[in-house]
PAZAPA-4460 file (N, C-alpha, C; in steps of 0.05 Angstrom, whole numbers, plus 32768, in hexadecimal, padded with zeros to 4 digits):
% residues 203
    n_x    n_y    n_z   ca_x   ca_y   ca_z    c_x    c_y    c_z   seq   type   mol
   8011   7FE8   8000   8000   8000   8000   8012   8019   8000     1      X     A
   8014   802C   7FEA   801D   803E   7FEF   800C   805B   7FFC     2      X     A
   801A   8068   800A   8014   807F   801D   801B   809A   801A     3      X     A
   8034   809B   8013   8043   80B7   8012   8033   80C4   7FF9     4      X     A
   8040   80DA   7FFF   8035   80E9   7FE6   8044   80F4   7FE2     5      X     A
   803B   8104   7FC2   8056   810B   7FAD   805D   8123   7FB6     6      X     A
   8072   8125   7FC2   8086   813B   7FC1   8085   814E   7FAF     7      X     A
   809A   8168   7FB2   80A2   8179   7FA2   80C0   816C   7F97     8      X     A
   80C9   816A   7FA6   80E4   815C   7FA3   80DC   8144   7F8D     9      X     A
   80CB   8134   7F83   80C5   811A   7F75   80C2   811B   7F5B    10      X     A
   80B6   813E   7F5E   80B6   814A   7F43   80CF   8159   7F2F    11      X     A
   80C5   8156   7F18   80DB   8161   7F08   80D7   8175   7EFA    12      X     A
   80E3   8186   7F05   80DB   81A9   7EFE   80E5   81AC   7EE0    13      X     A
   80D9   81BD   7ECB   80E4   81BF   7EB6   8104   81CE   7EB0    14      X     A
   810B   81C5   7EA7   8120   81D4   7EA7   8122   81E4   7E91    15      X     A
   8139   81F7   7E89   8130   820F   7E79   8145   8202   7E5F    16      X     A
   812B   8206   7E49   8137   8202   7E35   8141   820D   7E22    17      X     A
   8155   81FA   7E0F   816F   8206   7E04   8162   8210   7DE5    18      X     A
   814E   820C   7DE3   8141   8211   7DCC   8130   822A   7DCC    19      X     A
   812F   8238   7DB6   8122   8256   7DB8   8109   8247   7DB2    20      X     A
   80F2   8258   7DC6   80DC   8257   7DCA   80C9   8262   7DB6    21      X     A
   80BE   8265   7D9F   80BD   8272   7D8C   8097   827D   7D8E    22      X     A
   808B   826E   7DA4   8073   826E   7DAB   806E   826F   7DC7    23      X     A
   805C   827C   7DCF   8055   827E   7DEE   803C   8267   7DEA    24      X     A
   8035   8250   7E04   8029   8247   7E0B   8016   8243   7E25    25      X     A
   7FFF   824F   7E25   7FFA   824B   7E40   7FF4   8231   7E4A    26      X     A
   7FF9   8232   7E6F   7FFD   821B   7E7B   7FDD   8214   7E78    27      X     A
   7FD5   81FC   7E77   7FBA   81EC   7E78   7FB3   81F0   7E99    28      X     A
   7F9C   81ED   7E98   7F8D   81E8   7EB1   7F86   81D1   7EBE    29      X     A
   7F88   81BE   7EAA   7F94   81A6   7EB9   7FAE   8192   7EB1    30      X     A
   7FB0   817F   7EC3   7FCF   8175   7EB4   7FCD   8163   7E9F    31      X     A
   7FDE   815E   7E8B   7FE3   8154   7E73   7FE9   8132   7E7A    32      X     A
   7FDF   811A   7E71   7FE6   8108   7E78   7FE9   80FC   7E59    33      X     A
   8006   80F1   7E5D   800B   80DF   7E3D   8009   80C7   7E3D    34      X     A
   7FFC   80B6   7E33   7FF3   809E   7E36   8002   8094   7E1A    35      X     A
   8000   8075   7E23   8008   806D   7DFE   801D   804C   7E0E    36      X     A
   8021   803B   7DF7   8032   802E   7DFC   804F   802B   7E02    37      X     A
   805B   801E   7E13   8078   8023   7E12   808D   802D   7DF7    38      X     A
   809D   803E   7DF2   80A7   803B   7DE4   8098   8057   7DCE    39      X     A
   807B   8065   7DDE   8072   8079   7DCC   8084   8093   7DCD    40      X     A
   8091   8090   7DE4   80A9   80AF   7DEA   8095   80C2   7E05    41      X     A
   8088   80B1   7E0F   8079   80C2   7E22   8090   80D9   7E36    42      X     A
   8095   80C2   7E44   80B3   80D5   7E51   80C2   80EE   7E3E    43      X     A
   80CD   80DF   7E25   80E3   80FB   7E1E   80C6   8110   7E0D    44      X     A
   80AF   810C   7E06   809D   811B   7E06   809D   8128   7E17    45      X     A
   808C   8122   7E2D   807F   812E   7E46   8096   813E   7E55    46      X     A
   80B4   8139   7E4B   80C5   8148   7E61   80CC   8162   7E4E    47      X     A
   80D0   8162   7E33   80D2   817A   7E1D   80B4   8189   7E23    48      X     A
   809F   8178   7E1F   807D   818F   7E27   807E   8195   7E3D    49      X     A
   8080   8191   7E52   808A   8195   7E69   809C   81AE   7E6D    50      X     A
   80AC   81B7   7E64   80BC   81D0   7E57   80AE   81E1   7E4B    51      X     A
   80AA   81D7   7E35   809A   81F4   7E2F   8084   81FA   7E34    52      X     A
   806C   81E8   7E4A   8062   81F5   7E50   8062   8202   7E71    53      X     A
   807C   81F5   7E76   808D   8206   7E8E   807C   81FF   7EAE    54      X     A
   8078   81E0   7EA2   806C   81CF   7EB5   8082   81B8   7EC2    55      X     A
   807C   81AD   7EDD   8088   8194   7EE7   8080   8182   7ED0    56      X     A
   809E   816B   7ED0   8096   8151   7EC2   8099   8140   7ED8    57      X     A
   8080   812D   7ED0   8085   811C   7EE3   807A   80F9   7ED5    58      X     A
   8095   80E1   7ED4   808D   80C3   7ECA   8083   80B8   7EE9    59      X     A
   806D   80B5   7EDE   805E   809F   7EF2   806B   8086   7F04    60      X     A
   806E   807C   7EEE   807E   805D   7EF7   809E   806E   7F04    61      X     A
   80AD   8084   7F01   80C4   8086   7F0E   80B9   808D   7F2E    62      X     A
   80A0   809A   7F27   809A   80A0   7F4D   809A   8089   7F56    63      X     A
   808A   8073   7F4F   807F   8051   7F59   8098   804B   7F5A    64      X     A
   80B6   8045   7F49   80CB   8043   7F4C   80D5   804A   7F6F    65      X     A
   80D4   806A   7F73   80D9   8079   7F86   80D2   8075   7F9E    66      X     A
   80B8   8068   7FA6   80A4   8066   7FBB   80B1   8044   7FBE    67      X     A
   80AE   8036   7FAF   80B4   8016   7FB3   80CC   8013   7FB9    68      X     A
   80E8   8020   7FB0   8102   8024   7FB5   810C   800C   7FA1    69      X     A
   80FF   8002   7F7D   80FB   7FEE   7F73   80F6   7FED   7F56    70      X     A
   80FD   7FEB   7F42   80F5   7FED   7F28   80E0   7FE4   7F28    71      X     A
   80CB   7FE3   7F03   80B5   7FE1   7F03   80BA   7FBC   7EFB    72      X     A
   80D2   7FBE   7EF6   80CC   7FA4   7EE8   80CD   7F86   7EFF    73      X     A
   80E2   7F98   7F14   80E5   7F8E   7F31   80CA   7F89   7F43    74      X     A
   80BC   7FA0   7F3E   8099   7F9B   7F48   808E   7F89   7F37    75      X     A
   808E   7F8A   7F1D   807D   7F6F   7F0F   8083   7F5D   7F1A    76      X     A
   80A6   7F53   7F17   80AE   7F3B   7F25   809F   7F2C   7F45    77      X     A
   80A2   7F43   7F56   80A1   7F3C   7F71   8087   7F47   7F77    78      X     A
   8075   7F53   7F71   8055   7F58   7F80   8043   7F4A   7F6A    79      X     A
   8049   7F4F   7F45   803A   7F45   7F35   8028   7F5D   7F2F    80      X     A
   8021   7F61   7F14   8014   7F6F   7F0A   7FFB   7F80   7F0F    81      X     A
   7FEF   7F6C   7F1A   7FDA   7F7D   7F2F   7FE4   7F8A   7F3B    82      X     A
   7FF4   7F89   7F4F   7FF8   7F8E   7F68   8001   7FB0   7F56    83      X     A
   8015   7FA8   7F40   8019   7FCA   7F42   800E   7FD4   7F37    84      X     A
   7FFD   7FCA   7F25   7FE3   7FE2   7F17   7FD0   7FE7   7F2A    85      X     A
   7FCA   7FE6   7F4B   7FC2   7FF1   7F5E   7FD2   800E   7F64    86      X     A
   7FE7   7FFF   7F6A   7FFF   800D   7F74   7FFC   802C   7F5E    87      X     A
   7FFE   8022   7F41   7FFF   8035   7F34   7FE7   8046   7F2C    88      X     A
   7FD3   803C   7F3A   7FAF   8049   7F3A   7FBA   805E   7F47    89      X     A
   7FBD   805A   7F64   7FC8   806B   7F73   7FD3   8088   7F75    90      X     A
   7FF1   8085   7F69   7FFF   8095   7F62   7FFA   80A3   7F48    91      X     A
   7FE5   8096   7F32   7FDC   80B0   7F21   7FCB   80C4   7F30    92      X     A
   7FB4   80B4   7F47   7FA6   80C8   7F55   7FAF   80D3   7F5D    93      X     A
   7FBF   80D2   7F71   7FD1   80E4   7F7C   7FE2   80FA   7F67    94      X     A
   7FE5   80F6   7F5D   7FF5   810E   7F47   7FE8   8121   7F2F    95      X     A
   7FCB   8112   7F30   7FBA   811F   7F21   7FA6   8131   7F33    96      X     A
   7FAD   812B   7F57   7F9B   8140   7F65   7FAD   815A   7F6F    97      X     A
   7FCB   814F   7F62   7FE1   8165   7F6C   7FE6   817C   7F56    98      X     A
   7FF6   818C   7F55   7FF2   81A7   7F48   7FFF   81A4   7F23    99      X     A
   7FE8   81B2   7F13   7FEF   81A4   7EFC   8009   81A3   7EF2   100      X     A
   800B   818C   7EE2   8025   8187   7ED7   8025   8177   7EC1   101      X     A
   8040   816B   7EB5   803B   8156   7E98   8042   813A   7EA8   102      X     A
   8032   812F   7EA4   8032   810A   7EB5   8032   80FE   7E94   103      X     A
   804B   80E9   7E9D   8051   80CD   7E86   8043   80B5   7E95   104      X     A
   8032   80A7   7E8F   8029   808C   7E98   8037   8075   7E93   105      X     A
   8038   8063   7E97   8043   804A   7E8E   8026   8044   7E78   106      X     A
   802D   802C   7E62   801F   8027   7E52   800E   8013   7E5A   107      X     A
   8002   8009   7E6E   7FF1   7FFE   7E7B   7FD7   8008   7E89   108      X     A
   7FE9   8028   7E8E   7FD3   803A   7EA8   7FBB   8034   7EA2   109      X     A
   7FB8   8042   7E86   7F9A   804F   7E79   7F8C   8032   7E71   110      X     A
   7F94   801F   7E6F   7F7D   800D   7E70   7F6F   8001   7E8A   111      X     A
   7F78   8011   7E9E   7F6D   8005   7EBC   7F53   8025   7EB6   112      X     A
   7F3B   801D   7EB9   7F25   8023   7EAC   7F1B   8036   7ED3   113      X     A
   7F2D   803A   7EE7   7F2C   804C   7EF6   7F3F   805F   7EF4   114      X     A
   7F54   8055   7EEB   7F6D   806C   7EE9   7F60   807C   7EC9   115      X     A
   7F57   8072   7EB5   7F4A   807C   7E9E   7F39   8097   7EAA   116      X     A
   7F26   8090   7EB8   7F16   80A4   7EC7   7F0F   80AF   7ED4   117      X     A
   7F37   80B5   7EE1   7F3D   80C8   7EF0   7F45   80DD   7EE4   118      X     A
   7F53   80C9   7ED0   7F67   80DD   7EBF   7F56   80EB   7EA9   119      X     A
   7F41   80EA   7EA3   7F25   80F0   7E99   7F1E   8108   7EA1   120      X     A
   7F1A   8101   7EC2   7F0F   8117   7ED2   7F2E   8123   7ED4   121      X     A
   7F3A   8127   7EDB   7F49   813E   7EED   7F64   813C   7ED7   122      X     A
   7F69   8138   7EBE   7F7A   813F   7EB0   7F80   813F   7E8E   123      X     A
   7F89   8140   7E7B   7F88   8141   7E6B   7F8E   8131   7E53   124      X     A
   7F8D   8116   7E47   7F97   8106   7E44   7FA0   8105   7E24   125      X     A
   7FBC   80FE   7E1B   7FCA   8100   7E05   7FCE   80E2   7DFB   126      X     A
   7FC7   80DA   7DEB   7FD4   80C1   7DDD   7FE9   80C8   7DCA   127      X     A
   800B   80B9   7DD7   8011   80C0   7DBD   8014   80A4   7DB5   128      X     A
   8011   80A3   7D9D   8005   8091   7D8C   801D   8085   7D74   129      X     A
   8028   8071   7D7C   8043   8069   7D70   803C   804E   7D59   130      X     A
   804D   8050   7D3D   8051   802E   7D33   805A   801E   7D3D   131      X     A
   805B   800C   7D32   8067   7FF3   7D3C   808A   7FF2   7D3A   132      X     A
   808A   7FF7   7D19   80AC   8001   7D1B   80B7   8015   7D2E   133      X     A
   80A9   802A   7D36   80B9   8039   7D47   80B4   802F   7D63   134      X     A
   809E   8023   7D6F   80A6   8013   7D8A   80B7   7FFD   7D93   135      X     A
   80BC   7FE8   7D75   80CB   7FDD   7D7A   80EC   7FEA   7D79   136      X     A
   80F0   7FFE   7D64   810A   800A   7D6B   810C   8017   7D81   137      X     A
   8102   8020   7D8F   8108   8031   7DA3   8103   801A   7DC6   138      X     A
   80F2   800F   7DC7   80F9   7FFE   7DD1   810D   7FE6   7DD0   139      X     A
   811A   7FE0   7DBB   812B   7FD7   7DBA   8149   7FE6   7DCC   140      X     A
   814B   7FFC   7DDB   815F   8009   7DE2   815F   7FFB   7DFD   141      X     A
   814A   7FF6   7E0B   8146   7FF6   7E24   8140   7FD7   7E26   142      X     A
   814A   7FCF   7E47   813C   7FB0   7E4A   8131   7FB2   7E64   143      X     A
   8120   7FCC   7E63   8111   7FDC   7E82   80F7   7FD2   7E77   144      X     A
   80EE   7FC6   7E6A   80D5   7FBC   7E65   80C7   7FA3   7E6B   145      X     A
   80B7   7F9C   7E89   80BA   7F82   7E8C   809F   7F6E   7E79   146      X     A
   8093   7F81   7E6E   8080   7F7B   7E5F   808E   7F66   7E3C   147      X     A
   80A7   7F70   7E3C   80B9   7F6E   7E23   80CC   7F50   7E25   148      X     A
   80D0   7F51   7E40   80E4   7F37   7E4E   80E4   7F23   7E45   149      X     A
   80F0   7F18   7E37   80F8   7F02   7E2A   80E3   7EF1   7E19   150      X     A
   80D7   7F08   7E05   80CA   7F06   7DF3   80CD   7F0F   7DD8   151      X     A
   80BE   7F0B   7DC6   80C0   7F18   7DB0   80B1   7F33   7DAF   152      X     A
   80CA   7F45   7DB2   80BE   7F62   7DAC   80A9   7F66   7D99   153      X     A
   80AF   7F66   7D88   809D   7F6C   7D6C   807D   7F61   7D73   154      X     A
   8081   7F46   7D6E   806D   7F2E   7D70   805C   7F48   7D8B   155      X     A
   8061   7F47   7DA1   8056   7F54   7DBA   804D   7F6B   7DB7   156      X     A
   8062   7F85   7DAF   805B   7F9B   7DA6   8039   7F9B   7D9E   157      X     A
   8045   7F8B   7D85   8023   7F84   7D72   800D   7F82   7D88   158      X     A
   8015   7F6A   7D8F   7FFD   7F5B   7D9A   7FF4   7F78   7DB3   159      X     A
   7FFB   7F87   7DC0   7FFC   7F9C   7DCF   7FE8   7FB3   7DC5   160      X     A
   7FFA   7FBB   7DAA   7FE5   7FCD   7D9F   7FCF   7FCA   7D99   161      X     A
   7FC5   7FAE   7D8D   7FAB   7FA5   7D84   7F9D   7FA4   7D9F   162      X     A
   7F9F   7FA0   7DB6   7F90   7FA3   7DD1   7F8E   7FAF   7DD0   163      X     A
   7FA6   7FC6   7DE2   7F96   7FE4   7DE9   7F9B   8000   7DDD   164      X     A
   7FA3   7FFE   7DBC   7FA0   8010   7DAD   7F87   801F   7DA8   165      X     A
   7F74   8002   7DB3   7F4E   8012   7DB3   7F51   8024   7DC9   166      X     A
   7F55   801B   7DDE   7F4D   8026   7DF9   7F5E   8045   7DFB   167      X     A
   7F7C   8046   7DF3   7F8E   805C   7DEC   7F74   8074   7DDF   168      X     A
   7F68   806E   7DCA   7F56   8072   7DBA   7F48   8089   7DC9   169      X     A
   7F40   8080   7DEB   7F31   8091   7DEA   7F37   80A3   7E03   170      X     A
   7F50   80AF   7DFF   7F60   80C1   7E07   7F51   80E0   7DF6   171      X     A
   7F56   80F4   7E01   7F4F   810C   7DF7   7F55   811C   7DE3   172      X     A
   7F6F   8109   7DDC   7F84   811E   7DCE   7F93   80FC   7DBD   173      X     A
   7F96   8103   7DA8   7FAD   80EB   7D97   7FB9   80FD   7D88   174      X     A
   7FDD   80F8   7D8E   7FED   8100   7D75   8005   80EC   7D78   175      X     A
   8002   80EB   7D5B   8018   80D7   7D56   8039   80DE   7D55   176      X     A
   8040   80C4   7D60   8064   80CB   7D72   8072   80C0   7D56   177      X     A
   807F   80D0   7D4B   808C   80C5   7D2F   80A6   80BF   7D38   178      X     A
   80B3   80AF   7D28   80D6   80AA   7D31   80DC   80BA   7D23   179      X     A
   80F2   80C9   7D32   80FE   80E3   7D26   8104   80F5   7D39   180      X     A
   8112   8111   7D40   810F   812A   7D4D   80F5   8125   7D5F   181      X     A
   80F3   8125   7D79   80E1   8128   7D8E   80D6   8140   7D92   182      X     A
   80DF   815E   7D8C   80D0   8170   7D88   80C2   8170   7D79   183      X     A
   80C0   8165   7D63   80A2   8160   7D49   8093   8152   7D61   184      X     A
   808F   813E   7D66   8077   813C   7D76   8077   814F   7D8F   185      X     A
   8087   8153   7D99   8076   816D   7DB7   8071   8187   7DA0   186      X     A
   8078   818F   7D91   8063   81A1   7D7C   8047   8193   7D7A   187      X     A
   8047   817D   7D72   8028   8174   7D6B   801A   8178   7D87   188      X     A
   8021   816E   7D97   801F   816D   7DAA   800C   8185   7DBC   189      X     A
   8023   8196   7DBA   8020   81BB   7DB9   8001   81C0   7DB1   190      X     A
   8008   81B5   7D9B   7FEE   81C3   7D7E   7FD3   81B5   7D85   191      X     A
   7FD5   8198   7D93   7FBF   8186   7D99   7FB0   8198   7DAE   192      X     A
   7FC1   81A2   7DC4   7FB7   81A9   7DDF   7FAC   81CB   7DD5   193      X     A
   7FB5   81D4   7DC9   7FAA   81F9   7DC3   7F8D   81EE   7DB1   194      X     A
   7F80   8206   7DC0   7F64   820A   7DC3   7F5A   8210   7D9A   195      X     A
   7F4D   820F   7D93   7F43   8212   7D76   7F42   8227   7D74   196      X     A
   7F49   8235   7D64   7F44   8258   7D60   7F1E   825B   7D58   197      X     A
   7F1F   826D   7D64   7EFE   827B   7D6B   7EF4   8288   7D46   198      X     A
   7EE5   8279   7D3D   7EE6   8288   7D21   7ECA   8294   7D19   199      X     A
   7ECB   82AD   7D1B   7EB8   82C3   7D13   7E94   82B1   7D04   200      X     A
   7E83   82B7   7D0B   7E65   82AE   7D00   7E69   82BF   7CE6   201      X     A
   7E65   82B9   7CCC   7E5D   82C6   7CB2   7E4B   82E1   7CBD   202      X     A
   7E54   82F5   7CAC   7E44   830F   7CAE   7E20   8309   7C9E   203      X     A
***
């Protein structure tokens, strides 16, 4: 059972970036949550949007990391999958009742159909929305994936997206995470979250 609650210290303040700002953005009124499968770029997303819109970033699963004193893949191992998609109900509530900011989920969150409609109610939800070639390359860097463990990437990937690519679906917001430069998508990104320009009724 976790207890504590999220710090200031837990969070990750934006830091100032090296890139000219060429647009002012206002901060949202509520926090931004990126959902999507492993390997969509949620993190190096959410920590660039996070910047410019001059908000805390904060990866879910590194707080659960933080609080357990334990990787995520170390919790599958030793509590089992349940146990931490409680764990991780939790800690989105908790961060989605704290002061807004950009939250990365693990690619599991949003199909637990209470954490969906929290994040519903009290935040803003982004799919970013990846192929199959680019999840498997980019997951291919890492072996932090215990979903991936001594399987066939690809084969899994697939079988992954065809589940909960519906459910991803019905997030608020979809833009697609291209392989390439990671500022093209926090631009889309950008462009997804600004309001529709107000356009005049015919005279």
């Amino acid at each position: 059972m976790i207890n504590s609650a999220v710090t200031p210290r837990q969070t990750r303040q934006p830091r100032q970036s090296l890139q000219p700002q060429s647009e002012s953005h206002p901060a949202p009124e509520r926090s931004i949550v990126l959902v999507g499968l492993m390997g969509a770029g949620k993190s190096r997303v959410g920590k660039r949007l996070a910047e410019r819109l001059r908000l805390p970033f904060i990866d879910a699963d590194q707080e659960i990391e933080k609080e357990a004193g334990t990787s995520v893949s170390e919790l599958f191992a030793t509590v089992g999958e349940a146990v931490f998609r409680d764990r991780e109900r939790q800690m989105i509530g908790r961060l989605l009742a704290g002061p807004v900011c950009v939250i990365a989920v693990g690619g599991g969150a949003y199909l637990d159909p209470t954490t969906r409609a929290e994040i519903r109610a009290r935040g803003r939800s982004v799919w970013l929305r990846a192929d199959l070639e680019t999840l498997v390359e980019r997951t291919s860097r890492s072996n932090r994936r215990p979903l991936l463990e001594g399987v066939d990437k690809r084969a899994k990937l697939s079988e992954l997206m065809e589940r909960r690519y519906p459910i991803y679906a019905e997030a608020d917001l979809v833009v697609d995470s291209h392989a390439g430069p990671i500022d093209a998508t926090v631009e889309a990104v950008l462009k997804a979250l600004s309001p529709a320009p107000e356009t005049s009724a015919p005279a």
